[in-house]
C-alpha positions as CSV (number, residue, x, y, z in Angstrom):
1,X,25.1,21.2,19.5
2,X,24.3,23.8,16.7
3,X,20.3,23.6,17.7
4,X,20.8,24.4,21.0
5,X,22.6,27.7,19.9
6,X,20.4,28.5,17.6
7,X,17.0,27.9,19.8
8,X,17.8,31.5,21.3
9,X,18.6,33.2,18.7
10,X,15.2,31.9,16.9
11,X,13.4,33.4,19.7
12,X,14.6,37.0,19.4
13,X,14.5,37.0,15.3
14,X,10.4,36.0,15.7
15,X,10.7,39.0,18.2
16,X,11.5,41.5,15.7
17,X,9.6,42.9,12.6
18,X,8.2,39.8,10.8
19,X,9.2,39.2,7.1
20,X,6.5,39.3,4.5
21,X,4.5,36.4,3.4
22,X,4.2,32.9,4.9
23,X,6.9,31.5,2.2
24,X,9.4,33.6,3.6
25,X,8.6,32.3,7.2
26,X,9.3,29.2,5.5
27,X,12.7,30.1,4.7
28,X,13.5,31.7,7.8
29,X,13.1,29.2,9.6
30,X,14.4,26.4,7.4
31,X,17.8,28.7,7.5
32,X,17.9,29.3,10.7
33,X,17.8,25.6,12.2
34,X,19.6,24.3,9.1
35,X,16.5,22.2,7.4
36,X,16.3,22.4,3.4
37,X,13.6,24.7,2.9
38,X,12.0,21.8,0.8
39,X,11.7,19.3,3.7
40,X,10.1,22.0,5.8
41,X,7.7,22.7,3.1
42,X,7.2,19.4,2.5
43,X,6.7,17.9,5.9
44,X,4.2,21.0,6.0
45,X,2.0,20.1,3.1
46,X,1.3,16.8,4.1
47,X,0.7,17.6,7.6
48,X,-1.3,20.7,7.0
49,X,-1.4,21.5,3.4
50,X,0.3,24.6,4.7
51,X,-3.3,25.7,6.3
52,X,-3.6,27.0,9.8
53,X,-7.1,25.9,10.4
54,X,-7.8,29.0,12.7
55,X,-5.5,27.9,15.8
56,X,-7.4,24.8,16.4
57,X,-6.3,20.9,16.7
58,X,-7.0,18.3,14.2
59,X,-8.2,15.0,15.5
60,X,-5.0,13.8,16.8
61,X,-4.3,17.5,18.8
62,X,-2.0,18.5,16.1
63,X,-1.8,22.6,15.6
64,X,-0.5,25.0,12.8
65,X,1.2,24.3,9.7
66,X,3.6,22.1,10.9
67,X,1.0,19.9,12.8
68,X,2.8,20.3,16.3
69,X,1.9,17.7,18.5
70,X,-0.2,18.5,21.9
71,X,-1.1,14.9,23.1
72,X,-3.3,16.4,25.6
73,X,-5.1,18.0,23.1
74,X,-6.2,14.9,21.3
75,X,-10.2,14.7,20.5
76,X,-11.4,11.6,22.4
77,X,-8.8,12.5,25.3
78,X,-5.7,11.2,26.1
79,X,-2.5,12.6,28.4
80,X,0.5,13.9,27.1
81,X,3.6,11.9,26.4
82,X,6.6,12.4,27.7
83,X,8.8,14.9,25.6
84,X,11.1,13.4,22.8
85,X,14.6,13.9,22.9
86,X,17.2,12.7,20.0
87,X,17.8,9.0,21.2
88,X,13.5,8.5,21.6
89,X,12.1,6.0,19.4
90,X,10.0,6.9,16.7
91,X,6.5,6.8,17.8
92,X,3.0,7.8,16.0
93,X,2.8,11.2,15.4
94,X,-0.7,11.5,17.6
95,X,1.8,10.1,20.5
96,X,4.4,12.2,20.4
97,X,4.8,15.3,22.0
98,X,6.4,17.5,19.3
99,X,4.4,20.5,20.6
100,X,6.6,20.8,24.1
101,X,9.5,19.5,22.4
102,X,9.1,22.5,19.5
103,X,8.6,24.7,23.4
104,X,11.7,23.5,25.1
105,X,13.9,23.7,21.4
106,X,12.7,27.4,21.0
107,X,12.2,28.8,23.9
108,X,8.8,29.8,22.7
109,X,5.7,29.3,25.4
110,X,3.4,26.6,23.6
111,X,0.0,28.9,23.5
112,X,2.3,30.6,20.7
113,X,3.4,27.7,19.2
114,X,-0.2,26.7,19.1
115,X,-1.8,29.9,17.7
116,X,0.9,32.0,16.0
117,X,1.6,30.3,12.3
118,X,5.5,31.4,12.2
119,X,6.0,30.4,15.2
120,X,4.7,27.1,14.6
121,X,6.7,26.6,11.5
122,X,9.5,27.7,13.6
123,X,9.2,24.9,16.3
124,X,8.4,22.1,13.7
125,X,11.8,23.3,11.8
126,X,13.9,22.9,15.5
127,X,12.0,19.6,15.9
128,X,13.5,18.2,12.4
129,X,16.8,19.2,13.4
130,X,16.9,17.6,16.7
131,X,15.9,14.5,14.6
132,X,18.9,15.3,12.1
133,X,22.4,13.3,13.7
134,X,24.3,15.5,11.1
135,X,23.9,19.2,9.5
136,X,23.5,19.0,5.7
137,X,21.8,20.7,3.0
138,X,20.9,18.2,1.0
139,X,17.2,17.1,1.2
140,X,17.7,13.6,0.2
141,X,19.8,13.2,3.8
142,X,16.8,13.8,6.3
143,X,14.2,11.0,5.3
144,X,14.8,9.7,8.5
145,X,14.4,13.0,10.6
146,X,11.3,12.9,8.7
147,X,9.9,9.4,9.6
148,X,10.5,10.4,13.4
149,X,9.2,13.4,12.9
150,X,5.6,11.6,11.8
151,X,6.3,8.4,13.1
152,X,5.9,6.7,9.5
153,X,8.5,5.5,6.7
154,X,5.4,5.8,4.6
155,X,4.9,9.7,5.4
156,X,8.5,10.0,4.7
157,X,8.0,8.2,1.5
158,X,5.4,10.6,0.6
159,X,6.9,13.9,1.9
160,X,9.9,13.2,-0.9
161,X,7.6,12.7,-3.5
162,X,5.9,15.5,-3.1
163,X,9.3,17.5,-2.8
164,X,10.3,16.0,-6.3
165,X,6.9,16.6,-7.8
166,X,6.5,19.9,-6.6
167,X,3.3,21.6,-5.1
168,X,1.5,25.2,-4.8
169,X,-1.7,26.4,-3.6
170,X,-3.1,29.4,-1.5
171,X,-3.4,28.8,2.5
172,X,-6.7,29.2,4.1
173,X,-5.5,32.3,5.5
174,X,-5.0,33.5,2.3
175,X,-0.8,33.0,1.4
176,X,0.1,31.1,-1.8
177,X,3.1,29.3,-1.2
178,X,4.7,27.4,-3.9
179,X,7.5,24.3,-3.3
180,X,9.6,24.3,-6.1
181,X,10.3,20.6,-7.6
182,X,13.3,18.7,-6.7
183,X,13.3,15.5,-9.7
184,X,16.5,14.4,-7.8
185,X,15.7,14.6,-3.9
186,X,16.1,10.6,-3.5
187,X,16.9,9.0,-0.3
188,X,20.4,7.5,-0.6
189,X,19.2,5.1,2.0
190,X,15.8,4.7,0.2
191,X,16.6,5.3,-3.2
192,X,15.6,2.1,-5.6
193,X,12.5,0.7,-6.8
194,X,10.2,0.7,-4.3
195,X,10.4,5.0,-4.2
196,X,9.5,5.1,-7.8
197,X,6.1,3.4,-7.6
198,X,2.8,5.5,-8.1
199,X,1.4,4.0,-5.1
200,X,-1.3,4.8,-1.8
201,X,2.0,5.2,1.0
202,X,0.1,2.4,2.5
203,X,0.8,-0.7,-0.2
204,X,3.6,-2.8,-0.3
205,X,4.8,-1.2,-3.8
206,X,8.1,-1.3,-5.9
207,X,9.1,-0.1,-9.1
208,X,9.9,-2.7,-11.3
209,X,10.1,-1.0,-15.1
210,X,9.1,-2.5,-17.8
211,X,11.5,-2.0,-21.2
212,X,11.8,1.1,-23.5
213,X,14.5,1.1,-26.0
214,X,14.2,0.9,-29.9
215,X,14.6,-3.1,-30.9
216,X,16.8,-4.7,-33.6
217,X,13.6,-4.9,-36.3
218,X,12.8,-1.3,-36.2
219,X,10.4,-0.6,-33.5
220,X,10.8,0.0,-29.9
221,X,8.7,-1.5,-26.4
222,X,7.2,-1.9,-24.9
223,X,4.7,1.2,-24.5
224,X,5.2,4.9,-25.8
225,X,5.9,7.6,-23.2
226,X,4.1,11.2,-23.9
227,X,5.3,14.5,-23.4
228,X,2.0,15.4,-22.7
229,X,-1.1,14.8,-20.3
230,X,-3.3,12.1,-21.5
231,X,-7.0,11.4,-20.5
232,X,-7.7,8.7,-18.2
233,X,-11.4,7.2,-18.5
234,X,-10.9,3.2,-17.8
235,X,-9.0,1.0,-15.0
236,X,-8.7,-2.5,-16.8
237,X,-8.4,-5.6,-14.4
238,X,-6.6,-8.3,-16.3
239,X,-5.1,-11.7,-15.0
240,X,-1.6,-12.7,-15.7
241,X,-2.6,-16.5,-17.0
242,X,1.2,-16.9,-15.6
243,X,3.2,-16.8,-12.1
244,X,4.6,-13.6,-10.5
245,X,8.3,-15.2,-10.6
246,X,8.4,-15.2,-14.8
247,X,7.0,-11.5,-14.3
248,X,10.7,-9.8,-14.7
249,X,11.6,-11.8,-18.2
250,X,8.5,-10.4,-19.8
251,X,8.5,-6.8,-18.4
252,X,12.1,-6.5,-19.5
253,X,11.1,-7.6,-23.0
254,X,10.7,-4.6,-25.1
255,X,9.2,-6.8,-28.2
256,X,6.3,-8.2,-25.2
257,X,3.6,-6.4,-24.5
258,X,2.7,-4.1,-21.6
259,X,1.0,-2.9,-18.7
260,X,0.9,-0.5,-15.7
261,X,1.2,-2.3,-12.4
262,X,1.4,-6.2,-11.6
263,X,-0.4,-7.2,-8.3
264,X,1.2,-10.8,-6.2
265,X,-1.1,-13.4,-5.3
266,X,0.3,-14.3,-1.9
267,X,0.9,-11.1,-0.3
268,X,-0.6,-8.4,-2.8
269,X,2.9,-7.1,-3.7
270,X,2.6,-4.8,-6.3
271,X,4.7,-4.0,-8.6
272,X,4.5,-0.8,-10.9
273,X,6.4,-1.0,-14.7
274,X,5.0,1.7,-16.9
275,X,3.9,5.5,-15.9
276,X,0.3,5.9,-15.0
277,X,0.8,8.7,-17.6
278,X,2.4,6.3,-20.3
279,X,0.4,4.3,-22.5
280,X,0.6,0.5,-22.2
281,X,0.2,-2.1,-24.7
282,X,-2.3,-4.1,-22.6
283,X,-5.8,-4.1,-23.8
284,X,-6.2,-5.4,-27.3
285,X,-7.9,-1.9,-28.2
286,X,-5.8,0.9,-28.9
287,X,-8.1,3.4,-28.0
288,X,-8.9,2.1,-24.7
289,X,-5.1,1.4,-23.9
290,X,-4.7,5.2,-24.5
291,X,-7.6,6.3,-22.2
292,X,-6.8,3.2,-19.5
293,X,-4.3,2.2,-16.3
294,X,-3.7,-1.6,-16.6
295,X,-3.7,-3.9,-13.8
296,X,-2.2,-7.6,-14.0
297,X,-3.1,-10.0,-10.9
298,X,-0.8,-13.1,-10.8
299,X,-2.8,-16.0,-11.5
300,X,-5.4,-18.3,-13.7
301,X,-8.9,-17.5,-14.5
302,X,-9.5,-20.8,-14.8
303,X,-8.5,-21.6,-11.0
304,X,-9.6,-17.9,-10.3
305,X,-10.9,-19.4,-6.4
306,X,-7.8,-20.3,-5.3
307,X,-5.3,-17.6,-7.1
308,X,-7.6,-14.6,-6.2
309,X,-6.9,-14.3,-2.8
310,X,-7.6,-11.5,0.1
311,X,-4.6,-10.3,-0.1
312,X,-4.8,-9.4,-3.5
313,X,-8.3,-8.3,-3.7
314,X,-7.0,-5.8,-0.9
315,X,-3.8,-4.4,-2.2
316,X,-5.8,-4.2,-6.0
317,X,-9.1,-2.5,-4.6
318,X,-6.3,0.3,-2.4
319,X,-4.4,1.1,-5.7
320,X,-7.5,1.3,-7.7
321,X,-9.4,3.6,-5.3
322,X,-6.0,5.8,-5.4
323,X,-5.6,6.0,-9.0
324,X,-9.5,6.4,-9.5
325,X,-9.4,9.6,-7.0
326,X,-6.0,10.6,-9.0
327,X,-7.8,10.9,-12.5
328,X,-11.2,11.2,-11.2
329,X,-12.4,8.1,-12.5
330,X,-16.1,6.9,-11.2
331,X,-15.8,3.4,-9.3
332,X,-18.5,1.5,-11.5
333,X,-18.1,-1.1,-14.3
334,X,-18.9,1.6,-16.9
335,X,-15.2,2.6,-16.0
336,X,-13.6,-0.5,-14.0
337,X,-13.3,-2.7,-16.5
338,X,-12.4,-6.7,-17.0
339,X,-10.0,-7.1,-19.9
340,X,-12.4,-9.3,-20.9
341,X,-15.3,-6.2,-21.6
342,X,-12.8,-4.4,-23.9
343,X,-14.5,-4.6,-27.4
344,X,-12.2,-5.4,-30.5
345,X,-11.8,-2.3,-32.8
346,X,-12.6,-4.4,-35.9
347,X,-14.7,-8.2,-36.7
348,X,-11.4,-9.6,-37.7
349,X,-10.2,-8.9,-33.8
350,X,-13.0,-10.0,-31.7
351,X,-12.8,-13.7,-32.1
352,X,-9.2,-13.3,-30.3
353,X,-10.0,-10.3,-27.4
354,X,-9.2,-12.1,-24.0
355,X,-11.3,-13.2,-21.3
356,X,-9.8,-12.7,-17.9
357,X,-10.4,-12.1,-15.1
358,X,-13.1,-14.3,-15.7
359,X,-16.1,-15.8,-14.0
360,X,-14.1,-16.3,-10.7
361,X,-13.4,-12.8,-10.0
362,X,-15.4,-12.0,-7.3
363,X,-16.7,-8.4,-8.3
364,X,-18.9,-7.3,-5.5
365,X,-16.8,-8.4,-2.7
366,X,-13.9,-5.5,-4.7
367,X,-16.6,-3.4,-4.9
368,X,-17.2,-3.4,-1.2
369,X,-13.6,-3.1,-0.7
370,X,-13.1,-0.3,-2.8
371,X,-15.9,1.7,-0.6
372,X,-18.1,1.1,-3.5
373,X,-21.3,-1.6,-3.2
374,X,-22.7,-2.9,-6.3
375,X,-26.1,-1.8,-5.4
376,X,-29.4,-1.0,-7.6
377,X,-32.7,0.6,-6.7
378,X,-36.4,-0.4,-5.3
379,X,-37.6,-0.2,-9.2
380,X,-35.6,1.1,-12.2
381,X,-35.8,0.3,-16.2
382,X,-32.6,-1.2,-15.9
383,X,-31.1,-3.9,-14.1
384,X,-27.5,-4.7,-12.3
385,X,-26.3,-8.3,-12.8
386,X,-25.7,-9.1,-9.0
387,X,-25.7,-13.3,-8.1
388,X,-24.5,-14.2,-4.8
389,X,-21.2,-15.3,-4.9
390,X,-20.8,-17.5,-2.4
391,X,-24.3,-19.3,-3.1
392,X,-24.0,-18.9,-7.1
393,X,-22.7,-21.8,-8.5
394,X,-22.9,-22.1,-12.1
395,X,-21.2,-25.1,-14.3
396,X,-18.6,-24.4,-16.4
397,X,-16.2,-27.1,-18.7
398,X,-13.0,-25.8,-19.6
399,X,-11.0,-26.3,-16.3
400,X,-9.5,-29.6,-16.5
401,X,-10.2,-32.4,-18.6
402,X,-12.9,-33.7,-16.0
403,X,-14.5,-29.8,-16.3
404,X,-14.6,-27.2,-13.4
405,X,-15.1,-27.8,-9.8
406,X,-18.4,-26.1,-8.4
407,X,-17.4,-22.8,-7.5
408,X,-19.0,-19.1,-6.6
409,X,-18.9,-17.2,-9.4
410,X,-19.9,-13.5,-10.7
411,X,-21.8,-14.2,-14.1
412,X,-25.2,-15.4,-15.1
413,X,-26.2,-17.6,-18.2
414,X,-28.3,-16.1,-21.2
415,X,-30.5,-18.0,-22.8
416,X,-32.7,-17.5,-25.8
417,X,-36.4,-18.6,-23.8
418,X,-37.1,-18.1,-20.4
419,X,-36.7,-21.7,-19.7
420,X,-33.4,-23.8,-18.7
421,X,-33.3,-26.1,-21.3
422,X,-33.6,-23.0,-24.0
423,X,-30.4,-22.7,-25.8
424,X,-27.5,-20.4,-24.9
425,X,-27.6,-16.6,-26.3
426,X,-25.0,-16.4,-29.4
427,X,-22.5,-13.9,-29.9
428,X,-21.9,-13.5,-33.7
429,X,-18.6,-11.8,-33.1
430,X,-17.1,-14.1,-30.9
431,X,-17.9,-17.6,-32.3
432,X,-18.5,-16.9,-36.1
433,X,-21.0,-19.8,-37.1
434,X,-20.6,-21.0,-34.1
435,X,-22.4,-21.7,-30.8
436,X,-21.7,-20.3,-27.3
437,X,-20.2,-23.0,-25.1
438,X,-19.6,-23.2,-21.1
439,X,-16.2,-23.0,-21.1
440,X,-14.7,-21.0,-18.6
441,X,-13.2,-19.3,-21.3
442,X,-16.2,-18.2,-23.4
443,X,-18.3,-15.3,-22.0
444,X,-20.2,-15.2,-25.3
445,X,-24.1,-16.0,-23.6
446,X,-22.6,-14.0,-19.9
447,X,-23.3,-11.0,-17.9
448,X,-21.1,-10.0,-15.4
449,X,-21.9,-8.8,-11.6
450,X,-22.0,-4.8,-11.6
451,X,-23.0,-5.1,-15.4
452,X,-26.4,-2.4,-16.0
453,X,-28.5,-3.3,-18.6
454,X,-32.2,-2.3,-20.3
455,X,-34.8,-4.3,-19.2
456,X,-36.4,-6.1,-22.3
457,X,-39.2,-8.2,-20.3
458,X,-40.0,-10.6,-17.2
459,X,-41.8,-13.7,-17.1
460,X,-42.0,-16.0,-13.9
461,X,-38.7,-16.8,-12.1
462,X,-36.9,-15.1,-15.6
463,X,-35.1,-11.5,-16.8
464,X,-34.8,-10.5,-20.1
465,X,-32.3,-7.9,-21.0
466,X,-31.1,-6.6,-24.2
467,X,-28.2,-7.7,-25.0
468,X,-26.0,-8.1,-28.5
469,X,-29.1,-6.5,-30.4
470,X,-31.3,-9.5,-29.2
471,X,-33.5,-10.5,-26.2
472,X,-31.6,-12.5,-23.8
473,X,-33.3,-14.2,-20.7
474,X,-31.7,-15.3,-17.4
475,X,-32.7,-17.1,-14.5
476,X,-34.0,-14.8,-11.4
477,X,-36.1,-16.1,-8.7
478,X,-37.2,-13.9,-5.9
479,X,-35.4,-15.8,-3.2
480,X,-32.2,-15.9,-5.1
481,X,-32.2,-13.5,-7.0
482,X,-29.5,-12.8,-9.5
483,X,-29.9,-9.2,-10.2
484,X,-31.6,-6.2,-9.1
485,X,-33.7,-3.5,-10.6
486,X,-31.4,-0.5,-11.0
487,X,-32.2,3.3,-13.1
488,X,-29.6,4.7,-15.2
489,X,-29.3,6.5,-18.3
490,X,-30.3,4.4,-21.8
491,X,-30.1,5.0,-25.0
492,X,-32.7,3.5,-28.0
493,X,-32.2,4.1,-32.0
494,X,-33.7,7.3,-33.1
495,X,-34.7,6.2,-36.2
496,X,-33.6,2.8,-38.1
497,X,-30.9,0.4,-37.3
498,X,-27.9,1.9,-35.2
499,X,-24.5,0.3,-35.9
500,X,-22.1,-0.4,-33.4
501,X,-18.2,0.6,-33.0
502,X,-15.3,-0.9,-31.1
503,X,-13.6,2.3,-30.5
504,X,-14.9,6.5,-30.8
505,X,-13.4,7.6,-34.1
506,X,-12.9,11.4,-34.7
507,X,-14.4,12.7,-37.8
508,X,-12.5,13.2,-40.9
509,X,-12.0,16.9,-40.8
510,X,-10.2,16.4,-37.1
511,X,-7.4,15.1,-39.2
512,X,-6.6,18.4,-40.7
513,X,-3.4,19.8,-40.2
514,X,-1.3,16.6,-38.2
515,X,0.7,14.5,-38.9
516,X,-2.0,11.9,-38.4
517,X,-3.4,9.3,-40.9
518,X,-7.2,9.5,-41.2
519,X,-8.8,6.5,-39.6
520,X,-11.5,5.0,-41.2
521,X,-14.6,4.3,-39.1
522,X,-15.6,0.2,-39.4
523,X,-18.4,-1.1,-37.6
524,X,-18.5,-4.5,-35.7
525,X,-21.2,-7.1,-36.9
526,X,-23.8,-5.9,-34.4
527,X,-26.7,-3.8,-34.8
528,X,-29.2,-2.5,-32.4
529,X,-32.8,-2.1,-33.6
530,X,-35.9,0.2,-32.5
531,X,-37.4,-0.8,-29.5
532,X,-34.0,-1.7,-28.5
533,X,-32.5,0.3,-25.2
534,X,-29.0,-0.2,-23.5
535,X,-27.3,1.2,-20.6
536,X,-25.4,4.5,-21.4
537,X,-21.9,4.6,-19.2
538,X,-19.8,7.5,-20.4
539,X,-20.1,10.7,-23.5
540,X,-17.1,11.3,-25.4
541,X,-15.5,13.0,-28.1
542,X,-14.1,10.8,-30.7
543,X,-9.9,10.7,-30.3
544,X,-7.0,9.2,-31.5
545,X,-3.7,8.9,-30.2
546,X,-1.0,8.6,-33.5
547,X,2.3,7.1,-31.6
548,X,4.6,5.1,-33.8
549,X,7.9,6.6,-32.8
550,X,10.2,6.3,-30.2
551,X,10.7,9.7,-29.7
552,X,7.5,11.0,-27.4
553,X,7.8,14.9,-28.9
554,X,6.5,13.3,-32.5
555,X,3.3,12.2,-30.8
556,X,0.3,13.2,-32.4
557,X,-3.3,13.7,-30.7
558,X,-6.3,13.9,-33.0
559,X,-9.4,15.3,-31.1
560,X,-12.9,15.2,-32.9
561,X,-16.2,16.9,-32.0
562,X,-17.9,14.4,-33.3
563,X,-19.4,12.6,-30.2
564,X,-19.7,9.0,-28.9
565,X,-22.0,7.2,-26.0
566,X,-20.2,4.1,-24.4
567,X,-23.0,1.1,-24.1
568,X,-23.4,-1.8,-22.5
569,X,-24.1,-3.9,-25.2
570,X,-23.3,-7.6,-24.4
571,X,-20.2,-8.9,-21.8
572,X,-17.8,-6.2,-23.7
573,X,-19.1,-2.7,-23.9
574,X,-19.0,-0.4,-27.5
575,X,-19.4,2.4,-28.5
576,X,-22.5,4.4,-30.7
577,X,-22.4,7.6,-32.1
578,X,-24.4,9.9,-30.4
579,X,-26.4,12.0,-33.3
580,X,-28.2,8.0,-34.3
581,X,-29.5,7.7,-30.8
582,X,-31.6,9.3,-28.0
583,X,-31.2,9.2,-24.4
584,X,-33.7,8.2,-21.9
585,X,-32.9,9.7,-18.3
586,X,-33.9,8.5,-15.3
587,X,-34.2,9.8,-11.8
588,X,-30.4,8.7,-11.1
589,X,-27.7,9.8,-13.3
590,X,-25.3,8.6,-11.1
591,X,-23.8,6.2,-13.9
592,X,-23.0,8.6,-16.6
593,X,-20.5,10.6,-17.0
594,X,-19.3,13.1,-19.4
595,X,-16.2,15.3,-20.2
């Protein structure tokens, strides 16, 4: 075979004078055992990110750039395996060998192999092409050389996305290196859905896309596509209110709606349909769809206990902490939204904004999942909404004709006395002239598990917060209690009555020279009064994304100065401009966050 004849004549070219720069040792060695210089790059970054890490082992006894294997070498112990030839199964990459191997391929004793970087690249290059059944220079042939080389599909998986995304950075012994992106290095044998998917390697994920192509009235679906990059400030947890198997008739829609990933009931399949980078048509607010990653879960907030299973709450609470530590998004409910905390944009809308996921979702439990605990502080001027599920049983109509079975749930009732006959809080946006109800469906006298809010007063067994520009009392008994004292930024009225927003407009003057049509600012029927504080989650300028064509290139993007603080001002958040309020600071600013 060609590797054996080449093993020799690798060992007297490292002999000579080296060639300048770690690339080009790279595509030395990538020529000389026949591997695309991508893969070898490739395998490299996410072994090593290309570093060297002084000659010493990582935790598995991995050394160099190329992460060669010495079992032995293992932290914790171990003994080495026996060496790998062609016909070995693929095995984890902390049991395998590749270290001898790389020796016994090369010729190359395995302190070098251990300690000199191009030597190392070297080895791991003959390693891939023992692994490789046939010689080709086409990267999208070696995925499997690849998953034997790390013992995982999933590395594999990832090792090609990187290769068609590209990737450059400086080593830590001081070489930049740079792999050029390859859009079209696919897999033959992989290629389909499931590659496409903006996914943690370790989720069951498939690429399922939803439409984009103009429609016979004019328009085009179902979500626009940029040109450029977009800001990311919100995850939004919706439910589907339908089953996964009528999922492919409405993503394939272009006149239905949209949204970024759908996640299976059963298993916690997900499946991804619009570009984390895209903007979906999900959220009933524009301006939150063009700052937010949507996330459908198959099933009905109504019978949220038995549709919201482990499975699902496992696969979500992965994808969110990957997309959160992709666009640097603080895990929090200031920025982890329910669909149902999206404000309307105007009074007109916020009769008809949505309510899932609903009382059923069990937030702390993907809190602690996500790596994340919904957790306050020994004393604090705010405090976290945080029931015990499992012991939290509130009553709720709506669910059936005979009402809702008792079940844990995440929310608390508000009521307008600290008393439990006193009536329920009322939302004057919601219900217009009318009362709140218990239906699982109306969150109008709620607050949620993770929720911050100002605290307005205490009296016996009862919490008052402020909440909808009014004083709204809950039930919180020291041996059950249903929230806990928590510090965090607030903000209170500077001076007169503060009106509220559904969205942060830019000012007029941002307007100047686009394409863009002025958007007037309109105020949602709530006002907060002096004396009044609320929980600050996130400072931001005022922006507006002006799509309307099919064509992404004739996007506009209007950005303002003119600045806006996100509140917590009843179940849905909103939005205040900054110059009619002051902040209070506490000790923790661990909840705010501003860009």
């Amino acid at each position: 075979m060609l590797h054996w004849v080449v093993a020799g004549l690798a060992a007297s070219a490292l002999a000579g004078p080296s060639q300048p720069g770690r690339q080009a040792e790279f595509a030395a060695a990538a020529r000389d055992y026949g591997v695309p210089v991508s893969v070898l790059l490739g395998v490299s970054y996410l072994e090593s990110r290309w570093d060297v890490n002084a000659g010493e082992p990582s935790m598995s006894g991995g050394y160099g750039p190329m992460h060669l294997v010495d079992a032995g070498a293992a932290r914790g112990g171990g003994h080495a395996a026996a060496p790998v030839g062609p016909g070995t199964p693929a095995s984890p990459v902390s049991e395998q060998a590749t270290l001898r191997e790389a020796a016994r391929l090369t010729g190359l004793p395995p302190a070098r192999l251990r300690s000199d970087p191009a030597a190392n690249i070297r080895g791991g290059a003959a390693v891939l092409a023992s692994y490789q059944p046939h010689q080709s220079s086409d990267p999208a042939d070696w995925h499997d050389a690849v998953t034997r080389y790390s013992g995982s599909p999933a590395f594999a998986d990832e090792v090609f996305a990187v290769i068609r995304e590209g990737a450059a950075r400086r080593t830590d012994d001081g070489f930049r290196i740079r792999l050029e992106p390859d859009p079209g290095a696919r897999p033959a044998s992989q290629a389909g859905p499931a590659r496409e998917a903006e996914c943690p390697a370790t989720l069951a994920c498939e690429w399922m896309p939803a439409a984009y192509r103009r429609t016979s009235g004019g328009g085009y679906g179902n979500h626009d596509r940029l040109d450029r990059a977009r800001r990311v400030d919100y995850i939004v947890i919706h439910d589907t209110e339908g089953a996964y198997t009528g999922l492919p008739k409405l993503v394939h829609d272009p006149e239905y709606v949209s949204w970024h990933y759908t996640v299976r009931s059963r298993d916690g399949h997900v499946a991804q349909h619009v570009r984390t980078g895209d903007i979906a048509w999900h959220a009933g607010n524009w301006d939150v769809n063009t700052r937010s990653i949507g996330i459908e879960h198959e099933g009905y907030l109504a019978t949220g206990g038995t549709w919201y299973t482990e499975a699902m709450y496992r696969a979500s609470a992965k994808l969110v902490r990957y997309l959160a530590a992709r666009y640097d998004i603080p895990i929090d409910r200031a920025h982890i939204l329910g669909h149902d905390t999206v404000p309307g944009t105007t009074p007109e809308a916020l009769p008809g904004m949505h309510e899932d996921p609903g009382p059923y979702w069990d937030w702390a439990h993907y809190f602690d999942l996500m790596g994340s605990p919904i957790e306050g502080s020994r004393r604090g001027t705010s405090v976290v909404i945080r029931p015990d599920y499992e012991t939290h049983l509130p009553r709720f109509t709506g669910c059936s004709k005979t009402g809702c079975e008792p079940h844990g749930a995440s929310t608390v009732w508000l009521r307008t006395e600290p008393r439990a006959d006193a009536p329920l809080i009322d939302d004057i946006g919601k219900r217009v002239g009318r009362p709140s109800t218990r239906s699982v469906y109306d969150h109008s006298a709620r607050a949620s598990t993770g929720q911050r809010f100002a605290l307005a007063g205490t009296q016996g067994d009862w919490t008052a917060i402020w909440y909808l520009g009014q004083k709204a009392w809950f039930h919180n008994p020291p041996d059950r209690p249903t929230a806990v004292p928590a510090r965090g930024p607030l903000v209170t009225p500077i001076d007169g009555r503060v009106r509220v927003y559904g969205r942060a407009y830019p000012e007029r003057s941002a307007y100047m020279g686009t394409r863009a049509a002025y958007q007037q600012p309109v105020a949602l029927p709530y006002v907060i009064r002096p004396g009044q504080s609320y929980s600050l989650g996130l400072t931001l300028p005022g922006s507006y994304q002006a799509t309307g064509s099919f064509v992404p290139a004739r996007h506009v993007t209007v950005q303002g100065s003119q600045r806006f603080h996100q509140i917590q001002l009843g179940h849905r958040i909103a939005f205040v401009m900054a110059e009619d309020v002051r902040v209070i600071r506490s000790a923790s600013q661990s909840h705010a966050r501003s860009r």
